[in-house]
C-alpha positions in Angstrom: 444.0 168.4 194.5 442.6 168.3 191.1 444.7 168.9 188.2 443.2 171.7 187.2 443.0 173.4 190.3 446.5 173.2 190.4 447.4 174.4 186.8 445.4 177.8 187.2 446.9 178.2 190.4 450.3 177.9 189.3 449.8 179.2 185.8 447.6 183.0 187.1 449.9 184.6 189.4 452.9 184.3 187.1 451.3 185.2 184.0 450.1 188.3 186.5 453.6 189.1 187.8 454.9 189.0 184.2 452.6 191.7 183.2 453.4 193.6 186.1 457.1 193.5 185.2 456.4 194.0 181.5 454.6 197.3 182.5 457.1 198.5 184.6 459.5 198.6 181.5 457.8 202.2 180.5 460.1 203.7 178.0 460.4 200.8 175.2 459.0 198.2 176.7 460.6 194.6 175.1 458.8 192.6 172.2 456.1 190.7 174.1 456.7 187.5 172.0 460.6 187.8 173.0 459.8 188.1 176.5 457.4 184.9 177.0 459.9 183.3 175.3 462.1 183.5 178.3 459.1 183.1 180.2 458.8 179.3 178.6 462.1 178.8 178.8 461.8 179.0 183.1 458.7 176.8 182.4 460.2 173.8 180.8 463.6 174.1 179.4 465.1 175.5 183.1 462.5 172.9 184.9 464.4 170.1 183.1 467.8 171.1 183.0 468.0 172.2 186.8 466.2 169.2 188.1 468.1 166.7 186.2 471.4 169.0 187.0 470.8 168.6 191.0 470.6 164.8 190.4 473.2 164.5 189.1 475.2 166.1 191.5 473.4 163.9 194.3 474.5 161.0 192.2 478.1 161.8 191.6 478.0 162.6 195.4 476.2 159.6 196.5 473.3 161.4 198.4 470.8 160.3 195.6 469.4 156.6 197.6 470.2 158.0 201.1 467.3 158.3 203.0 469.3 160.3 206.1 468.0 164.3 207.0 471.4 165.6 206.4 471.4 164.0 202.4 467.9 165.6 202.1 469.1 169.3 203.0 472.4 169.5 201.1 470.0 168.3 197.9 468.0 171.3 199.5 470.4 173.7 199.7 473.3 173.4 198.1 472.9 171.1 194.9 469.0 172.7 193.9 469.9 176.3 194.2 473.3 175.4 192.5 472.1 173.7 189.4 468.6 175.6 188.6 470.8 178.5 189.2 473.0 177.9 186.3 470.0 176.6 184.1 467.7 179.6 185.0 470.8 181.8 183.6 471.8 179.8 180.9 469.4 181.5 178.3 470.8 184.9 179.4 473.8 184.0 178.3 471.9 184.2 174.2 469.7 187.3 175.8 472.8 189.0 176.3 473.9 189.3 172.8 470.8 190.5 171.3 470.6 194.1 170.1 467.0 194.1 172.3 468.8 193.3 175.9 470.2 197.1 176.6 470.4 197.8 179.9 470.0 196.7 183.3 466.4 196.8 183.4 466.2 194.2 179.9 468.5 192.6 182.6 465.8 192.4 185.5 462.7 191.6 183.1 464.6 189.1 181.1 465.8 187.1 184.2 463.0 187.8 186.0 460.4 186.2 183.3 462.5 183.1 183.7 462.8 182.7 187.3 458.3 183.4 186.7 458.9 180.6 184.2 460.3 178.2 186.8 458.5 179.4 189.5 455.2 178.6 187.9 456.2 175.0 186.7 457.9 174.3 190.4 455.0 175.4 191.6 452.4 173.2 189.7 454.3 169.5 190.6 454.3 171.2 194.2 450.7 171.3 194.3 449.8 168.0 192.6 452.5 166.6 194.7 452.2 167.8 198.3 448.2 169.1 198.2 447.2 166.1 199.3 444.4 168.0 201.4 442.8 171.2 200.9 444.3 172.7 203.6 447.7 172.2 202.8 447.7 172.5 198.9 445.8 176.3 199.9 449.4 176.7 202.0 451.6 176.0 198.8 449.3 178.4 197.0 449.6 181.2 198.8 453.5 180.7 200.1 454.6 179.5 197.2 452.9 182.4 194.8 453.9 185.2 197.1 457.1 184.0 198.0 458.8 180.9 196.7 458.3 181.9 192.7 459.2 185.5 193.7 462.2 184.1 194.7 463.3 182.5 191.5 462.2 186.0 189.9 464.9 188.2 191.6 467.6 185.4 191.5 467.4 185.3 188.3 466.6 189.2 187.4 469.9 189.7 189.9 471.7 187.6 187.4 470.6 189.2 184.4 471.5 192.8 185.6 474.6 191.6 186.2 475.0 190.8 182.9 473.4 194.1 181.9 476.4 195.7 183.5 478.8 193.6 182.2 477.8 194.0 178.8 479.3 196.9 178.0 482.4 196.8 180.7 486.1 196.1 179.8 487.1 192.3 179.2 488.1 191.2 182.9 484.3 193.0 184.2 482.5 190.8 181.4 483.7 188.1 183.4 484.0 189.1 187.1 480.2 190.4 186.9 478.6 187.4 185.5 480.3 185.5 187.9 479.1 187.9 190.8 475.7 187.8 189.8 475.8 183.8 189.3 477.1 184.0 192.7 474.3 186.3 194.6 471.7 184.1 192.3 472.9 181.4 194.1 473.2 182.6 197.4 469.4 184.2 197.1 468.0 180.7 196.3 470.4 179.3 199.3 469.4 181.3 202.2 465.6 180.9 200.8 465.7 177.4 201.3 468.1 177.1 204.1 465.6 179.3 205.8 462.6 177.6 205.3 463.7 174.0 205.8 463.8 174.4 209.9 460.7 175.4 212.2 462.7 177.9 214.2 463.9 180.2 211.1 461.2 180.3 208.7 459.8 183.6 210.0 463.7 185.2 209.0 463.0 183.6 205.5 459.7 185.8 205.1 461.3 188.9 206.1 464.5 188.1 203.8 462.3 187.8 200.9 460.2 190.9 201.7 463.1 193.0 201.9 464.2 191.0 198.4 461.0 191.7 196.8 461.3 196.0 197.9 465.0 196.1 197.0 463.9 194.8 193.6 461.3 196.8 193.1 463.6 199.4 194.1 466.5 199.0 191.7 464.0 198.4 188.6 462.5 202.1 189.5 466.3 203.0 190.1 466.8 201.7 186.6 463.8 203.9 184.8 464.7 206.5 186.5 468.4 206.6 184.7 466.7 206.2 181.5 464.5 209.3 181.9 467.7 211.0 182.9 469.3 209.6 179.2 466.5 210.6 177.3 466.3 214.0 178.8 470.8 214.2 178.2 470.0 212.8 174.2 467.5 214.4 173.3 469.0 217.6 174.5 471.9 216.8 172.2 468.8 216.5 169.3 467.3 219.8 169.9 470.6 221.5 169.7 470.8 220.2 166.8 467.3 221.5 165.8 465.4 218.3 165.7 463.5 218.1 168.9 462.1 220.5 169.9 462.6 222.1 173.5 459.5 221.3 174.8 458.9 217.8 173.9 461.9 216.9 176.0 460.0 217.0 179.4 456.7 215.3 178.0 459.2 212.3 176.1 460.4 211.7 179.2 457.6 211.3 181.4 454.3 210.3 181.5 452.7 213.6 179.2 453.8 211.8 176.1 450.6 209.4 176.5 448.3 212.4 176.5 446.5 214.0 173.8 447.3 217.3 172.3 450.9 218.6 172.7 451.3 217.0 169.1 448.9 216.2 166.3 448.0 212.2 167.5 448.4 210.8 164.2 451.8 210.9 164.5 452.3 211.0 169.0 453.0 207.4 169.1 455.4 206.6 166.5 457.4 210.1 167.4 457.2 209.3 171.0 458.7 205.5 170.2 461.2 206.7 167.8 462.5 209.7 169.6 462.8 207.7 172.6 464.9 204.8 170.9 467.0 207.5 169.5 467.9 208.5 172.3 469.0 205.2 173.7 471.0 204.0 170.7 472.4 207.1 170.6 473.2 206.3 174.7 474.5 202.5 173.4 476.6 203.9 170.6 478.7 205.6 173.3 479.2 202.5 175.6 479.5 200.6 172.6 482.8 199.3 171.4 484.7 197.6 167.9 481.6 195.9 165.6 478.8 197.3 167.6 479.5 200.8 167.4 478.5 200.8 163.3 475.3 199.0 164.4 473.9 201.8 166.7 475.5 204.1 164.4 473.1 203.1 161.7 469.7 202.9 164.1 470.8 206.4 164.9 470.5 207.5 161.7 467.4 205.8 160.7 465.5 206.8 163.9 466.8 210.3 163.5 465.1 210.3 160.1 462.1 208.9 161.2 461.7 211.5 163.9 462.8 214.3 161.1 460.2 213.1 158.1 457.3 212.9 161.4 457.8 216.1 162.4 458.7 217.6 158.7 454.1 217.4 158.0 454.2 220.1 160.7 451.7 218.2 162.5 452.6 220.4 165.6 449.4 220.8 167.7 448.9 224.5 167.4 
């Protein structure tokens, strides 16, 4: 099919899915900028590493030449899912560290946005490669899109919530967890192509990645759910201390805080952002430990003044 063709049908869904997962980060959503970079990352610096990765292990193996069914499916199975794995997750490791990567969901929209990344480049040397009639490269479209780059989305989004969890851990879960989640990364991508690669068991590899695709869904709603739960505990904490007030607890912590008039709207969207980071940090600076803990000390402090000098105007909707 025509090169175009085949770039818009790779390049649309993703960018569509990314959005999607942007989105569902509702609180403090991540810097748009930081998040396509991990989307690019998935595009080319994944694409090359992992490919070049699972040669390599066909080379040092001896598979790479052989023509035989068997050399075919442990490339497949076994060498892809192991080295585009590791490259996928590789850039996580750096995500991790960042002050912006804070929880588990940062974990599933980070990794996820990667796994889009690769999916979408995979995806386009799929269709130029095996589209060789309209029928077929329609096939890749729609499989692919709905399944195959999904796929690279959760293995990686599994990896990076992992790595969410073991952030803030003690020293032998910071390295148990990222091995776990390397490990169900892997075995996601494994059972996806193992599935697939015979007639008879392709339908069970639909129905594994529909469930996949729900549970995800699932745990990233799980996720926002136990940040409206911190909010509500923080900012609790705040108005005890006479800062927020009573009522602004419930509306910060839902979807009210995007309506007009419960406070004067100069002021609702930088009071809604701050209060809500407060809140967070002030979450962090709890699970925090050694250097860290002075770092979410001081955004405490200077998101706690921001809310204070917002609301010191009294620009209260009356």
């Amino acid at each position: 099919m025509p090169l175009v063709s085949s770039f818009i049908a790779a390049i649309l869904p993703m960018l569509f899915y990314l959005i999607i997962l942007w989105r569902m980060d509702k609180y403090d959503r991540e810097p748009l900028v930081f998040v396509l970079v991990h989307f690019l990352w998935g595009a080319f610096g994944a694409i090359i590493f992992g490919i070049t990765g699972s040669l390599l292990l066909g080379y040092l193996t001896g598979i790479i030449g052989s023509t035989s069914e068997l050399s075919k499916l442990i490339q497949t199975i076994i060498f892809a899912p192991l080295s585009e794995e590791i490259a996928k997750g590789a850039f996580l490791l750096y995500t991790v560290n960042s002050k912006k990567f804070d929880n588990i969901t940062d974990g599933l929209l980070y990794g996820g946005v990667i796994g889009l990344g690769f999916g979408m480049t995979e995806n386009f040397l799929y269709f130029l490669t095996y589209g060789n009639t309209p029928v077929n490269w329609l096939y890749l479209v729609v499989i692919r899109s709905l399944f195959s780059a999904l796929m690279h989305c959760i293995s990686t989004g599994t990896l990076g919530a992992f790595l969410a969890l073991a952030k803030f851990s003690s020293n032998f879960k910071k390295i148990t967890l990222p091995l776990a989640g390397l490990f169900t990364a892997i075995f996601i991508h494994f059972m996806w192509n193992t599935t697939i690669s015979f007639s008879n068991t392709y339908v069970f590899g639909f129905l594994f990645m529909i469930f996949l695709i729900l549970f995800f869904i699932f745990v990233f709603k799980l996720s926002i759910k136990n940040e409206k739960k911190i909010i509500e505990r923080e900012l609790l904490e705040e108005n005890m201390l006479g800062l927020i007030p009573k009522e602004h607890i419930k509306i910060l912590s839902s979807h009210l805080r995007f309506r007009k008039g419960w406070i004067d709207e100069r002021i609702r969207k930088l009071y809604s952002r701050f209060a809500i980071r407060l809140a967070f940090n002030k979450d962090l600076f709890k699970k925090a430990k050694d250097l860290n803990k002075s770092y979410y000390s001081s955004e405490i402090e200077k998101n706690r003044e921001t809310v204070r000098s917002l609301l010191s105007d009294n620009y209260f909707s009356k």
